[in-house]
C-alpha positions, 0 to 999 in steps of 0.5 A: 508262126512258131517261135523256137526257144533259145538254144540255152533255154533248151539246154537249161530244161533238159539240163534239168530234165535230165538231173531230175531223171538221174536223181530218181534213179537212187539206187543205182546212184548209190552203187554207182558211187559206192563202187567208185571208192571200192573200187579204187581200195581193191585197187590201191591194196593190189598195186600197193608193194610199199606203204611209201610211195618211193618204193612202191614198184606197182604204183606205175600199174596203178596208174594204168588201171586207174585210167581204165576204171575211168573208162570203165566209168565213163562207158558204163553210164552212157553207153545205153543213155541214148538207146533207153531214150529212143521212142521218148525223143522221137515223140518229144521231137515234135515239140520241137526238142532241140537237138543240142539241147538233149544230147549237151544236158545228157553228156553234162549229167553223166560228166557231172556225176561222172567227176563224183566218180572220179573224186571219190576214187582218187581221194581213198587211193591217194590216201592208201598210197601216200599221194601228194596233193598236186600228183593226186590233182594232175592224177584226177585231172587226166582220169576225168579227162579220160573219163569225159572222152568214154562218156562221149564214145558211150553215147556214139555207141548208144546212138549207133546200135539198135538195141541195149545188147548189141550195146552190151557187146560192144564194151568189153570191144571197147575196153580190151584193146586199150589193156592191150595196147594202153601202154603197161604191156611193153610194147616191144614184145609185142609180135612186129605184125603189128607194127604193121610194117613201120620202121624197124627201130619204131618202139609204138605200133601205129595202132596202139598210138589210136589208143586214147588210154596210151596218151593219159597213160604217157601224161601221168606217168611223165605228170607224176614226175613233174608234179612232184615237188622233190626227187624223194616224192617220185616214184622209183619205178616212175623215175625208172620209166620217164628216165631213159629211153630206148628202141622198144622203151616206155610208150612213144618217148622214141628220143635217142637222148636220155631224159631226167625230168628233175627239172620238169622240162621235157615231163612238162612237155611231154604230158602237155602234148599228150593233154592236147591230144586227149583234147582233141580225141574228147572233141572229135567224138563229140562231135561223132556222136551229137551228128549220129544221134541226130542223123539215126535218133533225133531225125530217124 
């Protein structure tokens, strides 16, 4: 009679397994790590108009690009994990490998050596651009939360295609439209056939609101304000964006009303909702992608 080990003892082995495998690959642990931080200091010194953060009118840029290097991140280190692995786990399989086992230590190697990523890139930006330590938190927060979402997505994709160029060709797919409609190009300048004939007053093409980067990008602009211990410390362009709202205004704040966030109350709400929403893209595809590996991969 065969007796299957537990299924924390499966995740324990390929946990270690998997770290074990990572660590090997020192070269591209060292590129991966060095880019984080160049990355964010190409970035910092680009939407730095103003040594002091008040007054920097590019910070709200940086915000947005911030994010999409997360996603970068994120995709960049799953997106072929599955598919290099593919005879592996199929021989491994009849030793009984756990399903869950392989894919929960894969996606908790790539979020542990995701998060250095993050950190590091968070870190060398808030120095150049004078972040206070509770936005630099909630910054790092929603940007790993994005980032754990891409990881997630990458490995769905891996496990979906057949090989490593049709992977290839699916990033930037994956990447572009979420610059597009992410939420730093105004949305109400956009041409009304994407709004595909919602309202007339809506300010959000029903596409773009599918966009994981729309809600972390909502979060740590209206974040950024609720975070900040005193009116001096918010961003003037911040201010600008969270403070009023109007057809065609900032992301999906579609309330008539004006809005001051100086009491954190409608910020606090607003980037709570939009953390919630995050949650639930972050488990719906992993969900998407443990059942598509297993139905392609794991019982191919």
């Amino acid at each position: 009679m065969t007796i299957h080990n537990p299924l924390l003892t499966q995740i324990k082995y390929q946990l270690q397994r998997q770290l074990k495998i990572k660590l090997n690959e020192s070269f591209n642990l060292i590129v991966s790590f060095v880019i984080a931080p160049l990355l964010a200091l190409l970035t910092a010194l680009i939407f730095r108009s103003d040594a002091e953060l008040t007054y920097n009118d590019s910070y709200a840029s940086f915000l947005f690009f911030m994010l999409i290097s997360g996603i970068f991140f994120g995709l960049l280190s799953s997106v072929f994990e599955i598919i290099k692995d593919k005879s592996v786990i199929q021989r491994e399989r009849l030793g009984r490998i756990s399903s869950i086992g392989y894919f929960s230590a894969k996606y908790i190697t790539l979020a542990l050596f995701g998060l250095i990523q993050v950190v590091l890139f968070n870190v060398v930006s808030a120095w150049l651009l004078n972040i206070a330590i509770p936005v630099f938190l909630f910054n790092t927060f929603v940007m790993y939360l994005l980032l754990l979402i891409s990881i997630a997505v990458g490995l769905w994709v891996s496990a979906l295609v057949s090989t490593t160029l049709m992977a290839s060709n699916l990033i930037p797919i994956l990447i572009i439209p979420q610059i597009l409609l992410g939420g730093l190009i105004p949305y109400s300048g956009m041409d009304r056939l994407l709004f595909m004939g919602a309202d007339e007053e809506a300010s959000v093409p029903p596409i773009a609101r599918i966009i994981p980067v729309k809600y972390a990008y909502e979060a740590v602009v209206t974040g950024n304000v609720a975070f900040s211990s005193s009116v001096e410390e918010i961003n003037d362009k911040i201010s600008e964006m969270v403070g009023f709202s109007e057809s065609g205004g900032f992301m999906s704040l579609d309330a008539p009303e004006t809005f001051w966030c100086s009491d954190s109350g409608f910020c606090s709400l607003m980037w709570s909702f939009d953390i919630i929403v995050l949650v639930f893209y972050l488990l719906m595809t992993l969900l998407l992608g443990y059942f598509t590996f297993k139905r392609r991969i794991y019982d191919a």
